[in-house]
One Martini backbone bead per residue (centre of mass of N, CA, C, O) as a GRO file, in nm:
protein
  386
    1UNK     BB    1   0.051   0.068   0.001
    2UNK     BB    2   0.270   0.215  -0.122
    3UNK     BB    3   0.194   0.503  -0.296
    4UNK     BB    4  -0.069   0.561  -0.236
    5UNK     BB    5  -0.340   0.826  -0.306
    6UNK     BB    6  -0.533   0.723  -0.053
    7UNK     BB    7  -0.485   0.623   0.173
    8UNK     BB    8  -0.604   0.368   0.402
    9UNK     BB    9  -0.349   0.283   0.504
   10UNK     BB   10  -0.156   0.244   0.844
   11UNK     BB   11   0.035   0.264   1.106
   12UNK     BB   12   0.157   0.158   1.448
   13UNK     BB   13   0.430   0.198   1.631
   14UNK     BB   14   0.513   0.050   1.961
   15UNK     BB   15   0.322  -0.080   2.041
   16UNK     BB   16   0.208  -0.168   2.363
   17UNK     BB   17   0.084  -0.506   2.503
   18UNK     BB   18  -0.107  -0.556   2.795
   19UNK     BB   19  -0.229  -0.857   2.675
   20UNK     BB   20  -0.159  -1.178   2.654
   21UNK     BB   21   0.117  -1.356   2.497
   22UNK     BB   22   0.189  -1.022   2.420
   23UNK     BB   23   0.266  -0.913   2.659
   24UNK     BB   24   0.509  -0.667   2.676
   25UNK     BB   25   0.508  -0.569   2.355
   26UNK     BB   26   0.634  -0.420   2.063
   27UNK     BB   27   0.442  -0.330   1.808
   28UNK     BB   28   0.309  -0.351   1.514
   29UNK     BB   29   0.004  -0.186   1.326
   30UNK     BB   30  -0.242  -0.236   1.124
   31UNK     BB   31  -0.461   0.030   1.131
   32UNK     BB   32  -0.744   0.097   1.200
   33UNK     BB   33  -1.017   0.164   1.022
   34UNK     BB   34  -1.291   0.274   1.040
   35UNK     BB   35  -1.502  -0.018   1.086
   36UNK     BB   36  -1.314  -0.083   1.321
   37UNK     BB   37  -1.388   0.184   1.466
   38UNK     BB   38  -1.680   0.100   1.482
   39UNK     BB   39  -1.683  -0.148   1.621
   40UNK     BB   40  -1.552  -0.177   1.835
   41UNK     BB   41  -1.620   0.063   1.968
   42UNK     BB   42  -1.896   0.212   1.954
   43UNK     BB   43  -2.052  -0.089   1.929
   44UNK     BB   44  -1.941  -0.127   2.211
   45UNK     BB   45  -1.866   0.116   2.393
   46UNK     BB   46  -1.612   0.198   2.307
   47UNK     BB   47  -1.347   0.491   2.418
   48UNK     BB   48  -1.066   0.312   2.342
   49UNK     BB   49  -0.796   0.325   2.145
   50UNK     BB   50  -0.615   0.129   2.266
   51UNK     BB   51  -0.783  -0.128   2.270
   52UNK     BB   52  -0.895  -0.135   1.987
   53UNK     BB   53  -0.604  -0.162   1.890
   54UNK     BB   54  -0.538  -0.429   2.038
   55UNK     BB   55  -0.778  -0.599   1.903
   56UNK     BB   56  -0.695  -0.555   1.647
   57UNK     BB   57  -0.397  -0.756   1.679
   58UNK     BB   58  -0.531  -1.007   1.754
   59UNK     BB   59  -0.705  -1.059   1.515
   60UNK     BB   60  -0.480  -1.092   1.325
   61UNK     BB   61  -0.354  -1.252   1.444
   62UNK     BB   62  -0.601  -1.505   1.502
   63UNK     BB   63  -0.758  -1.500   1.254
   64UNK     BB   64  -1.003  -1.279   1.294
   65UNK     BB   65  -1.273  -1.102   1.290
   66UNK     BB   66  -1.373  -0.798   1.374
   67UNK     BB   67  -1.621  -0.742   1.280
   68UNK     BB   68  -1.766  -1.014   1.385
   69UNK     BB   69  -1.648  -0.996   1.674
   70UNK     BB   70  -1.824  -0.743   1.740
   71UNK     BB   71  -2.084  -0.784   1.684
   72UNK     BB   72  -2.112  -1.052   1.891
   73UNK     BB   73  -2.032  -0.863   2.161
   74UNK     BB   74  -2.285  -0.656   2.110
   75UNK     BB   75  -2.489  -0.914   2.142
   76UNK     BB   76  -2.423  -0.987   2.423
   77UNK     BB   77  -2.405  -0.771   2.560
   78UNK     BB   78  -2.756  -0.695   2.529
   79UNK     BB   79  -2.813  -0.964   2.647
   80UNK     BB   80  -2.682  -0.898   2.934
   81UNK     BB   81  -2.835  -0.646   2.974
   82UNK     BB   82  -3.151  -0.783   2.943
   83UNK     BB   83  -3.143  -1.086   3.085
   84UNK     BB   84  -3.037  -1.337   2.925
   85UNK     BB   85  -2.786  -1.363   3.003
   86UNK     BB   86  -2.505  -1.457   3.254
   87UNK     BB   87  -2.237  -1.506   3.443
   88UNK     BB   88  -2.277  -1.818   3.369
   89UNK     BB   89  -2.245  -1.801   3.106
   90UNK     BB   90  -1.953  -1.645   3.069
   91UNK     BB   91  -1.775  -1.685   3.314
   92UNK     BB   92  -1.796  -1.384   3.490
   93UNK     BB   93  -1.861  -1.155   3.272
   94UNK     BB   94  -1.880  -0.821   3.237
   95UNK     BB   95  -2.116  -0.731   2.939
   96UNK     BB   96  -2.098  -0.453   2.901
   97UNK     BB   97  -2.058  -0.185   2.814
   98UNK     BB   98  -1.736  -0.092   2.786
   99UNK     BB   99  -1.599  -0.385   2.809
  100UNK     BB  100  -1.295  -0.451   2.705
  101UNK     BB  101  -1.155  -0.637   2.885
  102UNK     BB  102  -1.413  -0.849   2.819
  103UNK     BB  103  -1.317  -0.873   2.511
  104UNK     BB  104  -1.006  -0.941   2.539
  105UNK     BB  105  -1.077  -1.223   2.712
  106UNK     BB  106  -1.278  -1.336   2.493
  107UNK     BB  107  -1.027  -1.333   2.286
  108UNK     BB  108  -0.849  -1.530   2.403
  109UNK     BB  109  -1.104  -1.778   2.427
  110UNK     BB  110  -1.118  -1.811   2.165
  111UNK     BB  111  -0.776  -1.890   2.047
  112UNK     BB  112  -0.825  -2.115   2.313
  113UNK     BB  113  -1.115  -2.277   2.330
  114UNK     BB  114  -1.239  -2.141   2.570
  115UNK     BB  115  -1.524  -2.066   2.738
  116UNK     BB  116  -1.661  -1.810   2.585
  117UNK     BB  117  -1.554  -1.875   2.344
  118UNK     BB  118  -1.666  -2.111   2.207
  119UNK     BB  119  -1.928  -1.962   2.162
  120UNK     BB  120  -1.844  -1.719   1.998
  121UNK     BB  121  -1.716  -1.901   1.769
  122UNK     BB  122  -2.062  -1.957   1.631
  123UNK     BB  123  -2.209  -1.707   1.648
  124UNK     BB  124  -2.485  -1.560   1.594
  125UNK     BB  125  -2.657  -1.759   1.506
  126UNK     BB  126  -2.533  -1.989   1.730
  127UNK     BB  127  -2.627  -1.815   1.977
  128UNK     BB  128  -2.953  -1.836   1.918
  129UNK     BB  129  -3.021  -2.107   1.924
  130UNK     BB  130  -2.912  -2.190   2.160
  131UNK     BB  131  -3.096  -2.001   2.347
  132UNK     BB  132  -3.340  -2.129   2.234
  133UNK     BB  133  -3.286  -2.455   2.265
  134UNK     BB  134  -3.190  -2.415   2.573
  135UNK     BB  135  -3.315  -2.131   2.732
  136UNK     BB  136  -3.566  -2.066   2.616
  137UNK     BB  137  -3.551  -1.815   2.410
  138UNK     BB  138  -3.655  -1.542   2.196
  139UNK     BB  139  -3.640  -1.593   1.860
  140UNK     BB  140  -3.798  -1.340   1.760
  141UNK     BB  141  -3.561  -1.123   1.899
  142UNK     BB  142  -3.309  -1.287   1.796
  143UNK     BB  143  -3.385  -1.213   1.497
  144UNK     BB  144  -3.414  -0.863   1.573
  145UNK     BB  145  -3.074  -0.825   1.654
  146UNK     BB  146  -2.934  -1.010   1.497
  147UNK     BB  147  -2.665  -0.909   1.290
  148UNK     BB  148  -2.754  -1.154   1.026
  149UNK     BB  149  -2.641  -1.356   0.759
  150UNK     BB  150  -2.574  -1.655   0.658
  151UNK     BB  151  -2.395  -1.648   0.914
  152UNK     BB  152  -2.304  -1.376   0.868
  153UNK     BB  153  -2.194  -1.049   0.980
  154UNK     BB  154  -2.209  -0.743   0.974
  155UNK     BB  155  -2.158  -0.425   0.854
  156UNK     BB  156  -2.126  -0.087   0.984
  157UNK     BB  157  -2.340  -0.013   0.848
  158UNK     BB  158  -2.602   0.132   0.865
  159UNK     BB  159  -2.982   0.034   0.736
  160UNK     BB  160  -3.225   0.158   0.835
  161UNK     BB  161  -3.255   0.449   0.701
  162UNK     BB  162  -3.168   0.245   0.381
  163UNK     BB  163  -3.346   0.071   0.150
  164UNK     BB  164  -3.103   0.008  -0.048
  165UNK     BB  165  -2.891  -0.090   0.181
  166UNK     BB  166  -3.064  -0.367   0.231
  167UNK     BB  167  -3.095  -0.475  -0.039
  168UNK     BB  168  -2.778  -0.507  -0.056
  169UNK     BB  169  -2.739  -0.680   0.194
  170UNK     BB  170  -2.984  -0.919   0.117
  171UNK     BB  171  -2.834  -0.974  -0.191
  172UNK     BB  172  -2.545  -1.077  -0.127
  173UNK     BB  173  -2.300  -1.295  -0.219
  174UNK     BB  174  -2.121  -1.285   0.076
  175UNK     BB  175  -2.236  -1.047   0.244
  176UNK     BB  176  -2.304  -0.746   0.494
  177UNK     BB  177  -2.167  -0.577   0.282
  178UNK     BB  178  -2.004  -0.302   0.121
  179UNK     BB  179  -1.833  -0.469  -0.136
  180UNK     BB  180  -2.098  -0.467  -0.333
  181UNK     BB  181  -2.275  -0.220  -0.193
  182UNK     BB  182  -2.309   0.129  -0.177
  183UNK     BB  183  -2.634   0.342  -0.061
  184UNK     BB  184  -2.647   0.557   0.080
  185UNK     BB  185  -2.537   0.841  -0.095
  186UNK     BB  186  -2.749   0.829  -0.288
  187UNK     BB  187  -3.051   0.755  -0.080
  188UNK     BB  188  -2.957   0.967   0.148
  189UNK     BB  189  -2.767   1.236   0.045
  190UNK     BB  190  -2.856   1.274  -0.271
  191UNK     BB  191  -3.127   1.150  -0.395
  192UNK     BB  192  -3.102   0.944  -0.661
  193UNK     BB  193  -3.297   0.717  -0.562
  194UNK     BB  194  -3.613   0.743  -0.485
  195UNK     BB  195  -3.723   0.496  -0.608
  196UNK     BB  196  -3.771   0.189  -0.662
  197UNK     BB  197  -3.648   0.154  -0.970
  198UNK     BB  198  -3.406   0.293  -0.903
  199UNK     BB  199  -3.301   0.111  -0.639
  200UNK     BB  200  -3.359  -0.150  -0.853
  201UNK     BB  201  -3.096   0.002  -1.065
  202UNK     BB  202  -2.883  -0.035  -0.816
  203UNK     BB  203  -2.846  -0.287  -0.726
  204UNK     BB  204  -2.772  -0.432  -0.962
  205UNK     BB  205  -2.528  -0.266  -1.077
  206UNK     BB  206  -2.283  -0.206  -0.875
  207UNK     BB  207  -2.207  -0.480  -0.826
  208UNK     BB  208  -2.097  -0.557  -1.124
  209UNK     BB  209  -1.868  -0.308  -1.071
  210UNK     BB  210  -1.760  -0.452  -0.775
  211UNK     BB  211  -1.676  -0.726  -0.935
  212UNK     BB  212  -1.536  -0.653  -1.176
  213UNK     BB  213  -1.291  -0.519  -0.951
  214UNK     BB  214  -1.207  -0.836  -0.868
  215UNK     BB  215  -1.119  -0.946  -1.149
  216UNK     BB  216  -0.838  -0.773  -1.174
  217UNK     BB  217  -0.719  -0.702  -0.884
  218UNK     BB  218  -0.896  -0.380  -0.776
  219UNK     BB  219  -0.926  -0.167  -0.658
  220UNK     BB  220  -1.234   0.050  -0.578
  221UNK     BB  221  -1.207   0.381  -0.531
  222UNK     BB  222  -1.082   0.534  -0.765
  223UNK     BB  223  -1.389   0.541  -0.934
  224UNK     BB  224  -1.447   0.789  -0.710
  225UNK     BB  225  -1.181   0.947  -0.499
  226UNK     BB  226  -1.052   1.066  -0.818
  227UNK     BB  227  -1.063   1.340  -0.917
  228UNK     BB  228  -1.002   1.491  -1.252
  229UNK     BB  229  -0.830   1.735  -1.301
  230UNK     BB  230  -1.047   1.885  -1.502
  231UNK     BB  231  -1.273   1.888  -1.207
  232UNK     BB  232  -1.104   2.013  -0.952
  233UNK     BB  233  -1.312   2.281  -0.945
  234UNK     BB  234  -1.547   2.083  -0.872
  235UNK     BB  235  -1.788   1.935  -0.781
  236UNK     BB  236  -1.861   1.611  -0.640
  237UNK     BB  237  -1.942   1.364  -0.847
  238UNK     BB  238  -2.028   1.042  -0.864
  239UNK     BB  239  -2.078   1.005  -1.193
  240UNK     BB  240  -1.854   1.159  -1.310
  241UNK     BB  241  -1.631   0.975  -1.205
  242UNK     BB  242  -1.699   0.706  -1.321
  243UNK     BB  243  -1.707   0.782  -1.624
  244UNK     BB  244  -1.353   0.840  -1.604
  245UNK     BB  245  -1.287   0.544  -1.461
  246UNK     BB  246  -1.401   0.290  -1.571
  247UNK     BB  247  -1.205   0.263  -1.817
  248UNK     BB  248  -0.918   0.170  -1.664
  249UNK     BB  249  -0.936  -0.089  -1.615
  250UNK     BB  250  -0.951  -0.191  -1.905
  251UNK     BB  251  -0.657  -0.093  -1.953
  252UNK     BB  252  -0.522  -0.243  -1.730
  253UNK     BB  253  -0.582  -0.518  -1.816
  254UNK     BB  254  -0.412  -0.496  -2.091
  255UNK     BB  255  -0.141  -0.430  -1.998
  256UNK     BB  256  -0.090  -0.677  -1.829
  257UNK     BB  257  -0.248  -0.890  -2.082
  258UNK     BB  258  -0.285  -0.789  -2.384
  259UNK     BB  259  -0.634  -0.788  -2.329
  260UNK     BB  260  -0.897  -0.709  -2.467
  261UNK     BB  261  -1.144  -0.510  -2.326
  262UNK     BB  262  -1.435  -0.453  -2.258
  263UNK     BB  263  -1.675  -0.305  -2.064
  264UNK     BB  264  -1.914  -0.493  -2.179
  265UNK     BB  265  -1.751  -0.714  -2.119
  266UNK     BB  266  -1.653  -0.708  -1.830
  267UNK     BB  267  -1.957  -0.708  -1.693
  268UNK     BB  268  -2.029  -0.959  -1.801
  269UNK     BB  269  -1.801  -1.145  -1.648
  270UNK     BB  270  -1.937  -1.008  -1.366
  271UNK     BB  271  -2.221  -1.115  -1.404
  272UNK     BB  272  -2.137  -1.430  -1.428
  273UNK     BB  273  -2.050  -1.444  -1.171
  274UNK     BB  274  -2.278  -1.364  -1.011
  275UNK     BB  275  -2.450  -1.568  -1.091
  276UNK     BB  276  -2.269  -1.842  -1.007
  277UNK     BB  277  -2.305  -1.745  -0.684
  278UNK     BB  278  -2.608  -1.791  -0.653
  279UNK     BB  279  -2.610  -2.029  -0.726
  280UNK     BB  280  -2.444  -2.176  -0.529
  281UNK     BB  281  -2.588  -2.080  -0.277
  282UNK     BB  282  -2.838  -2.254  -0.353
  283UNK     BB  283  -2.688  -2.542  -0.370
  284UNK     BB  284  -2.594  -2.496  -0.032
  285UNK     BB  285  -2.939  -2.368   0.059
  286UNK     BB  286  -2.956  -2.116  -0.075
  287UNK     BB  287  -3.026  -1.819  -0.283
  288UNK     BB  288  -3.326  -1.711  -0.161
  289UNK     BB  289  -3.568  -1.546  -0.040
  290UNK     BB  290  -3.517  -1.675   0.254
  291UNK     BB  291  -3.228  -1.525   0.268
  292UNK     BB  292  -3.313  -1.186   0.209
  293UNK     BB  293  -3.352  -1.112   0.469
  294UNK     BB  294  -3.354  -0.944   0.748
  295UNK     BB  295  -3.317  -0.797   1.044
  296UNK     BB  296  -3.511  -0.534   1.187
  297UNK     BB  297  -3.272  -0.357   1.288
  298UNK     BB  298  -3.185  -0.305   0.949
  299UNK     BB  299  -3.483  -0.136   0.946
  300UNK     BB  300  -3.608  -0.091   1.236
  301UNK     BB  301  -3.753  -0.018   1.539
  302UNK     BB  302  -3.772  -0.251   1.804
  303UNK     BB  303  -3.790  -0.073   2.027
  304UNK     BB  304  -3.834   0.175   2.199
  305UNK     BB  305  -3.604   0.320   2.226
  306UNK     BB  306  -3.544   0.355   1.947
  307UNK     BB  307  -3.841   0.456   1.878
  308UNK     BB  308  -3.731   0.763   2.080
  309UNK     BB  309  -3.482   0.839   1.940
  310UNK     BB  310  -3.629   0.894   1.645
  311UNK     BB  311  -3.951   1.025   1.661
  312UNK     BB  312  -3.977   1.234   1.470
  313UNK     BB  313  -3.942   1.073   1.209
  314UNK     BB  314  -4.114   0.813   1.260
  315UNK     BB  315  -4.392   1.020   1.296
  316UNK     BB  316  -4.322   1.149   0.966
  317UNK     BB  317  -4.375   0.868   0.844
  318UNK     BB  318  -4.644   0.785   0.922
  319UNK     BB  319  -4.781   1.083   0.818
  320UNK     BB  320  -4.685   1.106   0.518
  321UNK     BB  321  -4.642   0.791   0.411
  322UNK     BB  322  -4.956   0.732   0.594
  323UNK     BB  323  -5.155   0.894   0.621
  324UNK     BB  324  -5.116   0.917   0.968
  325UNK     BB  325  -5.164   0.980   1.335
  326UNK     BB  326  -4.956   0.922   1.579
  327UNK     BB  327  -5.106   1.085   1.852
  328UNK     BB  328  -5.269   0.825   1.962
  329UNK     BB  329  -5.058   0.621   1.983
  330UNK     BB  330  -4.911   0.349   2.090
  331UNK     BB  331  -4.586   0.299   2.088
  332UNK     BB  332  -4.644   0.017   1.964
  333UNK     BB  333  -4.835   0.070   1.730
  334UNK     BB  334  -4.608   0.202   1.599
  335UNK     BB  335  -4.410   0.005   1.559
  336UNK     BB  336  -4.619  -0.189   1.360
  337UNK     BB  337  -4.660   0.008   1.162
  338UNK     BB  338  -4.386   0.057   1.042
  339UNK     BB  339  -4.284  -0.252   1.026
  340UNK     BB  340  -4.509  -0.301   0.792
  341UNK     BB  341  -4.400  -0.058   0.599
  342UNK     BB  342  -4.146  -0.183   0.551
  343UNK     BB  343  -4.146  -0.453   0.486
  344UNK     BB  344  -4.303  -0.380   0.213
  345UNK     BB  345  -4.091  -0.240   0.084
  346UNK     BB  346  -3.889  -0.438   0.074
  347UNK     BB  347  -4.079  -0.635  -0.133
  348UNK     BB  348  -4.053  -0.441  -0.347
  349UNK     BB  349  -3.749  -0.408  -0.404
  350UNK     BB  350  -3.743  -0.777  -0.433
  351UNK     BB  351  -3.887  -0.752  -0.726
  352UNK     BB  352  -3.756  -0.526  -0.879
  353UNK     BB  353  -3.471  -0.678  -0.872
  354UNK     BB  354  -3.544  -0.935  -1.008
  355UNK     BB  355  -3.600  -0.853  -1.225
  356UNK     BB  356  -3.375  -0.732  -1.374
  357UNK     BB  357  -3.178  -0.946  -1.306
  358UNK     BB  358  -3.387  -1.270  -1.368
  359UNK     BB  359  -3.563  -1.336  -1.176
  360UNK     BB  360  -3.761  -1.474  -0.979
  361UNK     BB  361  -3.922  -1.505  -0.768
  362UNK     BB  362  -3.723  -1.690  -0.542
  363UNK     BB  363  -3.435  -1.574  -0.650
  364UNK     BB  364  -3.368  -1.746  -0.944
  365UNK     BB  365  -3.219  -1.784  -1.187
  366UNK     BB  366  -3.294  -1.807  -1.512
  367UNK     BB  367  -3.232  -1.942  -1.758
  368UNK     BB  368  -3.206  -1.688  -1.952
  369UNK     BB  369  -2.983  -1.608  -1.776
  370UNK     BB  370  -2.782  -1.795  -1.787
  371UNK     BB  371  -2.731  -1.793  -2.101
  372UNK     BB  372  -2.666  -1.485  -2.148
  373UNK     BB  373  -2.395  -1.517  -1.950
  374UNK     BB  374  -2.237  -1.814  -2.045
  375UNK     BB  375  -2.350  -2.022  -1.899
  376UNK     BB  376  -2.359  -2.340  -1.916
  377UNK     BB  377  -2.621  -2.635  -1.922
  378UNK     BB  378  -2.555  -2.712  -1.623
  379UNK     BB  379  -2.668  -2.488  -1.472
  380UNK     BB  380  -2.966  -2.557  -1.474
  381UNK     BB  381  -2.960  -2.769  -1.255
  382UNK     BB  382  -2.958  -2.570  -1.023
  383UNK     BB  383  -3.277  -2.479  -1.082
  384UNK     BB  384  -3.370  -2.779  -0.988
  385UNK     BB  385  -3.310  -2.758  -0.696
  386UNK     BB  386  -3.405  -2.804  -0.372
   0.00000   0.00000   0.00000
């Protein structure tokens, strides 16, 4: 990463390391990006920088994902602030928001395999059933905030509040998280994707440009992040950057391997590759509308105190969106509501998305879609596959 222009990645050199195997040495650390400080910390309730540094470099010694790490201990802290699992669940650990210790503690018992890390390392899906089949709790409320899909945990994009966003995690085809779609700053902040079919004729193309950017082996941020020398005393527009930039991958192609390839060609051979894995999803038992589902908290406020958090928000959506007046409501029924509400939009928007895609009901792709991106006769057979 030396020499990038974008410099993503930066290191953390003698940082004393605490806790663990290598307690009292100086190591360097590959230092968390945004979204690393984002799940150890904030969501964890943690703001020490050294802790969060500490458990970021024991995660990457240790092969361990900090974001699913993260998400893992923040639905415990939860579950535990809740009255849902005890100390006795925990092995002792008094797992509030905010105890980095007992998260540090925690995650060097995931690496050795022992007490409350046996546990946190099946994840959380495996750690709802456990609760539900074991400890008889409410796997339908473990279900509305276990932040999970597919057996991986989410990544650090909040989606509560953008419709493309959820669509985007719903429908990915390696985890939810952001590196195959990231529609925050359209649906969101630029408003460029306003209506349903707008929403999934954008869920639908940018996977294929991010999936593109991994055909070649290449960064995907230059894309959007790099303004084109003759642009750069005007506004940045995210469309404008793709233009001038989407055709130099298709450059770099050429460069590296001598073979000429168009954006087309390109598209095309991105397509083929998401239309492959969703197959594959398929014949693993996934792959269909009912793993596209997302927990309620990606979409919605779960609980009172959530939307008493932005109740104005939600009390103007509840009025505007669905010309109803919220002021009688009592506040579970206002959650009913709105709830009703998001989950149909959810299901309108991965209708549209299924049509542009190629895709039946039922999320999978169609023969006709199969043939048209260049994949042999034999896929045919994972569409008959139950």
């Amino acid at each position: 990463w030396f020499g990038c222009s974008i410099a993503c990645k930066k290191s953390i050199n003698d940082f004393k390391l605490r806790t663990g195997p290598y307690a009292g040495r100086k190591v360097s650390i590959d230092s968390p990006d945004y979204e690393i400080l984002a799940s150890l910390g904030a969501n964890c309730g943690v703001f020490n920088l050294e802790a969060v540094l500490e458990m970021n470099f024991y995660c990457n010694t240790y092969g361990i994902d900090a974001v699913s790490y993260a998400c893992i201990m923040a639905f415990l802290m939860e579950c535990y602030e809740r009255g849902i699992i005890n100390d006795e669940f925990t092995g002792g650990h008094k797992l509030k928001f905010g105890n980095y210790r007992a998260m540090l503690s925690v995650l060097h018992e995931m690496a050795d395999g022992r007490g409350l890390g046996i546990i946190a390392a099946i994840g959380i899906q495996g750690i709802k059933e456990l609760l539900a089949e074991e400890y008889n709790e409410d796997i339908d409320f473990l279900n509305d905030i276990g932040l999970v899909q597919n057996g991986i945990e989410f990544g650090s994009y909040m989606s509560k509040e953008s419709l493309a966003q959820q669509a985007s995690y719903g429908m990915t085809n390696k985890s939810p998280q952001q590196d195959q779609c990231w529609m925050i700053s359209m649906d969101k902040i630029k408003n460029s994707i306003p209506t349903i079919d707008n929403k999934a004729q954008a869920v639908t193309i940018f996977p294929i440009f991010r999936t593109m950017f991994g055909i070649v082996g290449l960064c995907r941020l230059p894309w959007n992040n790099i303004i084109p020398i003759h642009l750069k005393n005007s506004p940045k527009h995210e469309g404008e950057i793709i233009k001038e930039h989407i055709e130099d991958y298709c450059l770099l192609y050429e460069a590296v391997t001598g073979n000429k390839m168009s954006l087309k060609e390109m598209m095309l051979a991105s397509d083929r590759i998401s239309t492959f894995q969703r197959l594959f999803n398929k014949r693993m038992g996934k792959g269909t509308r009912e793993f596209d589902k997302l927990p309620y908290r990606a979409m919605g406020p779960v609980t009172q105190s959530e939307y008493l958090s932005k109740q104005e928000m939600y009390d103007a959506q509840i009025r505007n969106d669905l010309n109803m007046s919220p002021d009688n409501l009592s506040l579970d029924k206002k959650i009913e509501i709105l709830r009703e509400y998001r989950n149909r939009q959810y299901e309108q928007l991965i209708d549209a998305t299924y049509k542009i895609r190629g895709w039946d009901n039922n999320g999978v792709p169609t023969a006709e879609k199969i043939k048209s991106v260049g994949l042999t006769e034999e896929y045919l057979e994972y569409i008959k596959e139950k």
